[in-house]
N, C-alpha and C positions, 0 to 999 in steps of 0.2 A: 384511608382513601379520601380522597377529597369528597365538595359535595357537587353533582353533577346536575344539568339540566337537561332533560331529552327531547325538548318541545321545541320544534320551528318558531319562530320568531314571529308567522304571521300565525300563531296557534289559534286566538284570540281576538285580533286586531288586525288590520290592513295595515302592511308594512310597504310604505312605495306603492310601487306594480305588483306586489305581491296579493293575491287576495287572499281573505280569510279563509281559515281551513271549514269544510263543510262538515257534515257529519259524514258522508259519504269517506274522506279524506282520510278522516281522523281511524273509521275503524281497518283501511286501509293501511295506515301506520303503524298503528297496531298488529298487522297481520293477521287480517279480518278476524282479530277476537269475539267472538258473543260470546254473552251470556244469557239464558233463558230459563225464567222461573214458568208452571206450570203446577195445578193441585189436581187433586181426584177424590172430591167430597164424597164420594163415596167408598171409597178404599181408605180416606184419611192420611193422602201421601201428597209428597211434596216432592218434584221431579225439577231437579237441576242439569242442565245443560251445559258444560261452557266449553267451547274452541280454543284452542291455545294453538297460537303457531308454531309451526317447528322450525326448527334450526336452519332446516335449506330455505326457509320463505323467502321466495324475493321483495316482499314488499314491507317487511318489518324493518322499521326505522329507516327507512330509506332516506337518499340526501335529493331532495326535489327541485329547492332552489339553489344552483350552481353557485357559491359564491357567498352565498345570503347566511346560512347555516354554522354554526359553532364545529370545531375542527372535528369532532366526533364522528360528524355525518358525512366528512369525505371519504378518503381511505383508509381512516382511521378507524374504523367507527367502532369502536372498544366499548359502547352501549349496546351493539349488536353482541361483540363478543362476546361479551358477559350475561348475553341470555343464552347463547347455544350452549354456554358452560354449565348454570344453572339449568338449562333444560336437560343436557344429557345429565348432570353430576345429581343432579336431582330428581326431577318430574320422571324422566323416562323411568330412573334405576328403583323409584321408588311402586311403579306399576309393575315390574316382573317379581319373579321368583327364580333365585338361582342355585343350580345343584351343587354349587362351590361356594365357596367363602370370595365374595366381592370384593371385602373390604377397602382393603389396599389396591385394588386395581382400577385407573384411572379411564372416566367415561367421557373425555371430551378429549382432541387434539385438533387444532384449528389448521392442521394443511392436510386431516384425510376429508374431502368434504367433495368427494367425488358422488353423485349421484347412488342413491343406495347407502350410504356409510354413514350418512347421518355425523358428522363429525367425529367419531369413534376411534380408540385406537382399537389394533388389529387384536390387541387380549384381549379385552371389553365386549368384540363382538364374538370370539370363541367364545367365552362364556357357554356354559348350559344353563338357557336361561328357557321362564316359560311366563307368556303373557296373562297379566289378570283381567283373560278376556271381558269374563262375567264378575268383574271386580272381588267386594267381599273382605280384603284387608288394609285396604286407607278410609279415610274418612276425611270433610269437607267441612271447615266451619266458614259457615254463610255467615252473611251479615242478615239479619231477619226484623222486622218488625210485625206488632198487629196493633192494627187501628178498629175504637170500638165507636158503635154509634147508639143513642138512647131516642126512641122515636116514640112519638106520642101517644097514647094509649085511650082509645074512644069508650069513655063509659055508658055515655046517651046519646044514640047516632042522629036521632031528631037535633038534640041541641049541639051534638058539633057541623050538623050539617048550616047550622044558623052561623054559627063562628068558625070557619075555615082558617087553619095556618098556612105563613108565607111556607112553611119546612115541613119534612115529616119527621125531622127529628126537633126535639126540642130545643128550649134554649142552654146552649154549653151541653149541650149533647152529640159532638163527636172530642174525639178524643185520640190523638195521634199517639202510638205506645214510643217506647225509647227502642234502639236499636239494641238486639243483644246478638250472641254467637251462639247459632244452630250447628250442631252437629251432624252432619250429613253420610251417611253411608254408601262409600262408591260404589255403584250394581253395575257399571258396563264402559268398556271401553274400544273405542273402534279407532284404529292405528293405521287404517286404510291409505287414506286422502293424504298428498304427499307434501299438500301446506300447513295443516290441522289437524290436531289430535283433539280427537271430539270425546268428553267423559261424561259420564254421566252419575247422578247422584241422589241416593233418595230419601226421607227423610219421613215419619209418623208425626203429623200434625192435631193429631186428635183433641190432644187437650188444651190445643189454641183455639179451634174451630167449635168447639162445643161449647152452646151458651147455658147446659145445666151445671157447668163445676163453677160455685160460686167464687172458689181461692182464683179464679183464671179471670175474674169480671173486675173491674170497677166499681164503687159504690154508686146506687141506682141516683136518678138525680133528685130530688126531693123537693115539697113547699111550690109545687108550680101551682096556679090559679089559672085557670081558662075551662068555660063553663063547655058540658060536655065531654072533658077529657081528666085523664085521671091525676092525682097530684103527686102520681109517683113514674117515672119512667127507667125500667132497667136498663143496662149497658147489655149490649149483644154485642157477637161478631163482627165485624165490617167486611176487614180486609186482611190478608197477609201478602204482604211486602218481602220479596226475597231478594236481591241485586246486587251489584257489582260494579258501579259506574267509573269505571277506568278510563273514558272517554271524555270525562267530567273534567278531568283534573287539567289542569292549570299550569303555566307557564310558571315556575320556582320549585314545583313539588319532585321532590328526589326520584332518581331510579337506584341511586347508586345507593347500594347498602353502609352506611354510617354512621357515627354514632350517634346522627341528630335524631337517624328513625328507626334506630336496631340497637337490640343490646351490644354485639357484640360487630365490630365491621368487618369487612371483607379485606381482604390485603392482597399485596401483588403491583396494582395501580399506580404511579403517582401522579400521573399527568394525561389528559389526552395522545393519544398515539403512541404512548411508550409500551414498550412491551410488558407483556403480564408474566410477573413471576411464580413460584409459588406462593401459598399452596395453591393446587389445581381443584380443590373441595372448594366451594364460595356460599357462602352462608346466605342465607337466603329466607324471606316471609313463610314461605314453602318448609322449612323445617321447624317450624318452631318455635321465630326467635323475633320475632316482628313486636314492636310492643301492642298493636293492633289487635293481634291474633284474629284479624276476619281473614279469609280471602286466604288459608292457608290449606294444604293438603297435606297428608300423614296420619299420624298419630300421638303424636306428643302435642301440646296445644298450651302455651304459657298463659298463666295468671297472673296477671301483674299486681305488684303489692305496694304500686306509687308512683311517682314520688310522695302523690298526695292523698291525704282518704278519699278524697273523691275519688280518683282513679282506682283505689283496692277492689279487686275480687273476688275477695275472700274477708268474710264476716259473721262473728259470733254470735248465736244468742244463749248465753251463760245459763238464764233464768230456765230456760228449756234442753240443753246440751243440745245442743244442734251447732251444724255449719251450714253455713251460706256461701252460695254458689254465685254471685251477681252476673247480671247481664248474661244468663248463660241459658240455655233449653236444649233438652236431647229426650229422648223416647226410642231405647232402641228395644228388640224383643226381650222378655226375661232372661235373666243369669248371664248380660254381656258383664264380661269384667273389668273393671276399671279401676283406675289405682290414683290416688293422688301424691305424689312427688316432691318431696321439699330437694333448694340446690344445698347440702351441705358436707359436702363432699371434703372440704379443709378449709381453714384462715388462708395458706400459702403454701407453696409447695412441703416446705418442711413439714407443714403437717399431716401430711398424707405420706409420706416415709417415715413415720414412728421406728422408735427402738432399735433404731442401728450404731445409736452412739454417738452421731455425729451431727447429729440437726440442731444445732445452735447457732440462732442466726437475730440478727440485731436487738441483740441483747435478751432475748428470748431463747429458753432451753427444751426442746421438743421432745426431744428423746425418752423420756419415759412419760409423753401425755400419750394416752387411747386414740390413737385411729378413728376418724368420725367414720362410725356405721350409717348409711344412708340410711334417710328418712322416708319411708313411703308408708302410705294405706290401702290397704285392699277393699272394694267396698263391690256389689254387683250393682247395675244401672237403673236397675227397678227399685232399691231401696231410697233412692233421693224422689222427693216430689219434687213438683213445680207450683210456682204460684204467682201471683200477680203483686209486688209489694207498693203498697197506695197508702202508707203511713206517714208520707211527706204529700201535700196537698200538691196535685199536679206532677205527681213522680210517681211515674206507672211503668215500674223494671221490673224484669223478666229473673225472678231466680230458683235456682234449685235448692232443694233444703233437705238436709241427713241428720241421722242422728249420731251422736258422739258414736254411740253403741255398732253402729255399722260401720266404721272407718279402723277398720282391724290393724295392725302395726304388732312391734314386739319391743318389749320393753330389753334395755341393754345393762343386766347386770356383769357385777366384775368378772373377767375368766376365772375360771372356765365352765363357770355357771352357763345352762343353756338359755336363749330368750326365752319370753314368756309374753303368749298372747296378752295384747292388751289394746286398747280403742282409743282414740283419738285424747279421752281426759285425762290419760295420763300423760302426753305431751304436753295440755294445754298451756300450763303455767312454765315451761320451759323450752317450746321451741321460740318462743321471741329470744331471749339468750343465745340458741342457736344461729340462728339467720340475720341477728344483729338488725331487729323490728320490735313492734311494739303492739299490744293492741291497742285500740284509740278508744279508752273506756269510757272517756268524757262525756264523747259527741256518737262515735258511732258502732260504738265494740270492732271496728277494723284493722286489719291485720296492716301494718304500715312500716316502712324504712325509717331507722334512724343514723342519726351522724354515725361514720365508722370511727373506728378506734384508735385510738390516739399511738401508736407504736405495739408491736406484734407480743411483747410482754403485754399492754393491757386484753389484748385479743385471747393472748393465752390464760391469765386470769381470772375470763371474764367466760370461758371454755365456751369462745364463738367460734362455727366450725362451717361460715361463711365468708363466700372471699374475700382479702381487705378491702379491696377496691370499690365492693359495693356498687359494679355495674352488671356481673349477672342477674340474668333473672332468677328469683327466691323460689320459684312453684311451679308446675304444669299439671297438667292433668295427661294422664295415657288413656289412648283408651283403643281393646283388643277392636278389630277388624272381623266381620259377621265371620268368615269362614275360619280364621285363625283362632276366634273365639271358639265354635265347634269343632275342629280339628285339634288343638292342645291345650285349653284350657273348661273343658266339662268333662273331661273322665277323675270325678269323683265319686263316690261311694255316695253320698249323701244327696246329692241330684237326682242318682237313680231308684234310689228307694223313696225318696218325693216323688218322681214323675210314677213310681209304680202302684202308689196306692190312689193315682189321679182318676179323674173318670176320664172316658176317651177312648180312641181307639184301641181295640186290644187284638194285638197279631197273636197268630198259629201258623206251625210250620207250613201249610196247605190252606187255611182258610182264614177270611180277617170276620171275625163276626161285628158290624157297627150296630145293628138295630136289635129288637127281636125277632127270634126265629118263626118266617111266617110260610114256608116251604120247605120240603126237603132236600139237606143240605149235597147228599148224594143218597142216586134209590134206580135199582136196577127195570126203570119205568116200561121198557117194551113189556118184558116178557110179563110185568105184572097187569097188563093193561089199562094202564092210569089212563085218564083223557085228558087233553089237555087243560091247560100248557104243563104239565108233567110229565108230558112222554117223549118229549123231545131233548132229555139232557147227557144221556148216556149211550144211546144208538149206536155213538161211532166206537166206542171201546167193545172190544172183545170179549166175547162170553166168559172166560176167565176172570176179567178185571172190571165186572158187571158186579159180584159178591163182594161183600164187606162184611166186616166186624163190628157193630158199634159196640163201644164198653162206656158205662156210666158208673161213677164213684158219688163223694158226698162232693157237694161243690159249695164254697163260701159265696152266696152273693153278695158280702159285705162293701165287695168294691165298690158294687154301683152307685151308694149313696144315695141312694131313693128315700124319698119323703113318705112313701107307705113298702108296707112288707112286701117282699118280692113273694108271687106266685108264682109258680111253674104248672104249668096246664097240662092235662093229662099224654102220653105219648104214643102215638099209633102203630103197631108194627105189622108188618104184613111180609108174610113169608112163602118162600115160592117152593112149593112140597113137590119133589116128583117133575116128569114131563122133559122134555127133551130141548135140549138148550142149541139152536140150529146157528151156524158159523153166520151167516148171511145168508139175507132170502133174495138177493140179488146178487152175483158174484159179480156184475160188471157196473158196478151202482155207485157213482162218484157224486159225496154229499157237499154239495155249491151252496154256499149263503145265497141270497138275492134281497137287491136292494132298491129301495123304489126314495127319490131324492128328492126335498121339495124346500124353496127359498123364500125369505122376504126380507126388505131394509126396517133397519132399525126409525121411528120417530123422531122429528125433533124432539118431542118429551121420554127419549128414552125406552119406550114401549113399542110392540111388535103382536102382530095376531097374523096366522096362517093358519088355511083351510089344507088337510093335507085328505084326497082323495086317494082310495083304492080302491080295486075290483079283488084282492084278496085277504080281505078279512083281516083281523086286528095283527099285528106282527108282533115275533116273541120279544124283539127288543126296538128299543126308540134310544138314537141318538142326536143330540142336540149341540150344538155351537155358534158362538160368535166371533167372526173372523172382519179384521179392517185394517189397510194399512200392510207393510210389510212382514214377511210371515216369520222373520225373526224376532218381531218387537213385540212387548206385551201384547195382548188381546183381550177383547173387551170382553166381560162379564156377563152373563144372564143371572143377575140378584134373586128374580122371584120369578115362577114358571105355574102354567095352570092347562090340564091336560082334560079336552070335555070329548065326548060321543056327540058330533051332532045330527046321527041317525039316529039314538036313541035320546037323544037329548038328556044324558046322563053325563054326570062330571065323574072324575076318578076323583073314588074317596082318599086318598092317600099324598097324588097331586094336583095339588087344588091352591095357588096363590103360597105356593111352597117356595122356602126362602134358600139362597145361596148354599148356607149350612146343611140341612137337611139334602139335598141336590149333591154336596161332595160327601156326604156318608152311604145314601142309596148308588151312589157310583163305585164309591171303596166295595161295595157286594159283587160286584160285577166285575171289576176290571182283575184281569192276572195277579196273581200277587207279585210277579218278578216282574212288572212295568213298573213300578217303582212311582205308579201315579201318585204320590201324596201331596198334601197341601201347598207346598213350592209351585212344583207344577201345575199343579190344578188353578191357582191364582194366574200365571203367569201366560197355560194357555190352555185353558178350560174347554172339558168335553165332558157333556154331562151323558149317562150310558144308566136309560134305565130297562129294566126287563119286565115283561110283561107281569109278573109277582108282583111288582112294586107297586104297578099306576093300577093293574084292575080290568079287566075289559066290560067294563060302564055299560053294563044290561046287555050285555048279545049273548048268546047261548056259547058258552066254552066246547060243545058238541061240536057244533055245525057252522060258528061263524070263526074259529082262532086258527089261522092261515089255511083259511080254506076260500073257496068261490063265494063271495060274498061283497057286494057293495057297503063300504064305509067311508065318513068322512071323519076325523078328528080334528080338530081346532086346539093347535097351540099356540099359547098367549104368554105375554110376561114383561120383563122388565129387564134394562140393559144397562150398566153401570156407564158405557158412553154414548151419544148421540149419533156418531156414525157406524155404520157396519153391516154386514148380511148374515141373519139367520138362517143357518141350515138344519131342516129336519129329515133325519135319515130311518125309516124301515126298515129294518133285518127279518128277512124269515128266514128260519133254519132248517125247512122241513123241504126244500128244494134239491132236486137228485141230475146226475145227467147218468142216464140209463144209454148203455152202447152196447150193442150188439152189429159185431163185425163193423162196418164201413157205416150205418145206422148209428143217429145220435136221438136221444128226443129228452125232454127234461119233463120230468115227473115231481110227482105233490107226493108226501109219503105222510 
């Protein structure tokens, strides 16, 4: 395909009568593309945004000035085409899940483009297909930077107060990082809006934003002199930078996929307005193949290995068996799996048909050479760190670094010997061979292209199992999708007996125990006459299913992993001898919760305090939440909570400036086991559920004041992981009845 231009003439510049395009203009053009970066320092995520127009937009690439415009943008406009191509053959096919085999079935036709059909042929949309509404199997590599800054440090306030600076950071103290590619985790996708397909994407920034890992800083600055202030200043965080500037570009820069800016080109094309032939697949930045590799979606993600060292992203460090990751940053949850990739699939075709007798082809004989077994590594995402590398003065690049030892593969003896595990050193010295590159031991141990091979005899000789041609790309990296990771890639044996001897929650068929036992767990409390709050948990079950068995064996506390010897305190048992066991002392006694609701806005600083009044005494349970914004989108956090009496002016020993953590374990005690509240959910749309065991009723007599007639007030306080939103605190009491006799209602206290 040729090379194309997409850009109006007056992109830039005032052409004539034409004026220049505005910003306004240009994201019109685009078909109101955005993109929107977003953090949450306190979660340590990193929330990407971006709009992609669909295929029906009318405003994508449109021809504005009649006349003025390259033949593309009249009736021709085969730059439009070739997006609704790559949007259905791509973007769209790559967000579903389909109950069939897609492969071969074609997702663009350019005359079904009737409202609703999205360009589609009529198989494509039979399909059984299912939306990755809540994302979970692509992933997004950003283009990402962090900028550090190093600011001055007052050791005697008297004499910096005499000698004030023009900065607060010092001299050559900030410090712009290089751009690398963040790996982004698709979480949601809304398919709504009949211009834009809005995705969204999210990303753990942790170990950019935190200024105690020192491999993640800069060297501090040093030798400053200025009285009052210290002679050393560290590098901290500034800023992260995440973008997409498509808006940017420039009158010359391609749309059209070619060899000048892809490995591999599109075909079909030859001219403006000619028709597009096969193939109907069109290679695209979006699979993979970009030599960029930012700004792409999927999962395969190329590593380029040249043309020059500079450009390699992959480099060794021998002395320590390690690989280096350049320009690269990812942070997904423990055991995601990921694989690195070599292309060596064959020299040419004959090589990849071994041993039929017949592959002899310029002057080379194939037929009895081995079939290249592809090259890959298995490695999980937690095994590579990250680090800051500052060993070239003013070269502050972002890489990951593994050890030989975790880059698993298997070694390719003769048939019909089986493989045999082995790690990345026993490739080292032989896939250059392979991929027809070199490491660059000189200058920078980088993995790098060399001249191909002089005729398919030297290639066969030389048993390179690289194309001749030397314009694929050599590498990529794959890497599993959050849910396709947990769906087919962790049922192994050796995960589960790791996660079993962890500390952490520990389920039971009927009850999740998270803390120590400081109540009983079940106890048939009326007829034993507990007082409260112990006499309100079993009421509503029938005298039958009031009785229990408890049975106790020997129990390992070994799991816990405690720092001193686990005690077990003595156990109380109380037994009900004798006496008559009555069905109901109400036969018309329907038992109603009742809930008293009380609200307050979150602070600009994040913090909240509410007085919550009743005229009935402490309630068995307290619910708590922070709601803002649409009730499908995340919802903001309560990080730290503090629960005080201020009738008795007692705090609850238990919550008191109680953090996130603790908050999602006293709720695990509480909630059903079959709500399925665990930590996903609980981040995503947090309701914190404590009962009256947990917080305490803070000096009032458990007699005469726990949901009884009783004036209190309690004040809950805390902290909000966002600025905006309303606090709801909710009252349960349980001890509430509506007593009916005949046409008579009345609600009773039991």
């Amino acid at each position: 395909m040729q090379s194309s231009n997409i850009f109006p003439i007056n992109w830039s510049n005032l052409v004539g009568a034409n004026a220049v395009y505005s910003l306004g203009d240009k994201q019109t053009f685009f078909g109101h593309y955005t993109f929107m970066h977003t953090q949450d320092r306190v979660r340590f995520l990193s929330s990407v945004r971006i709009n992609i127009p669909k295929p029906d937009n009318g405003d994508l690439f449109r021809e504005i000035n009649i006349g003025q415009q390259v033949a593309q943008f009249g009736p021709n406009n085969w730059a439009l085409d070739l997006w609704r191509q790559h949007y259905n053959e791509w973007i769209r096919r790559s967000l579903y899940s389909f109950g069939e085999d897609d492969t071969f079935v074609r997702a663009y036709d350019r005359t079904r483009n009737a409202a609703g059909q999205h360009y589609e042929p009529q198989t494509y949309t039979d399909l059984d297909k299912t939306s990755h509404t809540d994302g979970g199997y692509r992933l997004y590599s950003a283009r990402a930077r962090v900028n550090y800054q190093a600011n001055w440090v007052i050791t005697d306030p008297a004499a910096a107060a005499l000698n004030p600076q023009n900065n607060v950071f010092v001299p050559g103290g900030q410090i712009v990082g290089r751009y690398f590619t963040w790996f982004l985790d698709h979480v949601k996708m809304n398919d709504t809006n009949a211009d834009v397909l809005q995705l969204d994407f999210w990303g753990n920034n942790a170990n950019l934003v935190d200024n105690t890992l020192e491999a993640m800083r800069p060297q501090p600055v040093i030798n400053l002199v200025e009285v009052g202030y210290s002679d050393t200043a560290a590098f901290n965080f500034s800023n992260l930078q995440v973008h997409n500037d498509i808006i940017a570009y420039n009158p010359g820069d391609d749309f059209a996929e070619n060899p000048a800016n892809t490995h591999t080109p599109d075909l079909g094309v030859t001219a403006p307005g000619a028709a597009l032939g096969t193939p109907y697949v069109f290679t695209s930045s979006v699979e993979g193949n970009h030599k960029q590799r930012l700004g792409e979606m999927g999962n395969y993600f190329v590593l380029e290995l040249g043309p020059t060292s500079a450009e390699s992203q992959i480099e060794r460090d021998p002395a320590n068996n390690r690989l280096i990751f350049r320009n690269t940053y990812w942070k997904f949850e423990a055991g995601r799996a990921m694989y690195l990739m070599f292309n060596n699939y064959g020299y040419n075709l004959d090589n990849v048909r071994q041993h039929n007798g017949t592959a002899v082809a310029n002057g080379a004989d194939w037929s009895n050479h081995d079939k290249p077994l592809p090259l890959c590594f298995a490695f999980r995402s937690e095994q590579a760190t990250s680090r800051l590398d500052i060993t070239v003065q003013g070269h502050y690049e972002m890489q990951m670094v593994i050890d030989y030892a975790d880059l698993h593969a298997y070694t390719r003896p003769a048939p019909p010997a089986a493989p045999v595990n082995a790690d990345f050193a026993t490739f080292e010295a032989t896939l250059p061979a392979i991929l027809r590159c070199a490491w660059d031991a000189n200058v920078t141990e980088r993995l790098v292209p060399i001249a191909n091979h002089n005729g398919d005899a030297a290639g066969l000789a030389a048993n390179c199992e690289f194309e001749k041609l030397g314009v694929c790309p050599r590498a990529c990296l794959y890497i599993a999708g959050r849910k396709h990771n947990e769906e087919f890639m962790s049922d192994n044996y050796r995960d589960i007996q790791a996660d079993s001897i962890s500390r952490g929650l520990v389920y039971r068929a009927k009850n999740r125990i998270s803390q120590h036992l400081c109540a009983p767990i079940l106890n048939p409390d009326m007829r034993l006459g507990c007082i409260a709050p112990l006499n309100h948990d079993t009421r509503h079950l029938p005298p039958e299913m009031r009785d229990f068995v408890l049975r106790m064996s020997d129990v390992d506390f070994g799991f816990l992993e405690t720092t001193e010897p686990v005690t077990l305190n003595d156990i109380v048992l109380s037994e009900f001898n004798g006496g008559v066991q009555d069905i109901a002392t109400s036969e018309s006694l329907l038992y109603l919760p009742n809930f008293k609701e009380y609200t307050t806005s979150v602070l600009a600083d994040h913090t909240f305090s509410v007085d919550c009044y009743s005229g009935t005494g402490v309630p068995a349970f307290v619910c708590l939440f922070c709601r803002s914004g649409p009730v499908l989108e995340d919802q903001p956090l309560i990080t730290k909570l503090s629960l005080q009496n201020r009738t008795t002016m007692k705090k609850s020993d238990t919550v008191f400036e109680t953090d996130i953590h603790e908050l999602f374990h006293m709720t695990q005690r509480n909630v059903h086991h079959r709500s399925e509240y665990e930590h996903t959910a609980f981040n995503k749309r947090q309701t914190i559920l404590l009962a009256s065991e947990d917080i305490g009723i803070m000096g009032m007599d458990p007699t005469d004041n726990y949901q009884s007639q009783k004036r209190v007030v309690i004040r809950a306080s805390g902290k909000v992981s966002h600025s905006e939103g309303t606090v709801t605190v909710l009252f349960v009491y349980n001890n509430r009845g509506l007593y009916l006799t005949g046409v008579q209602q009345s609600v009773v206290r039991l």
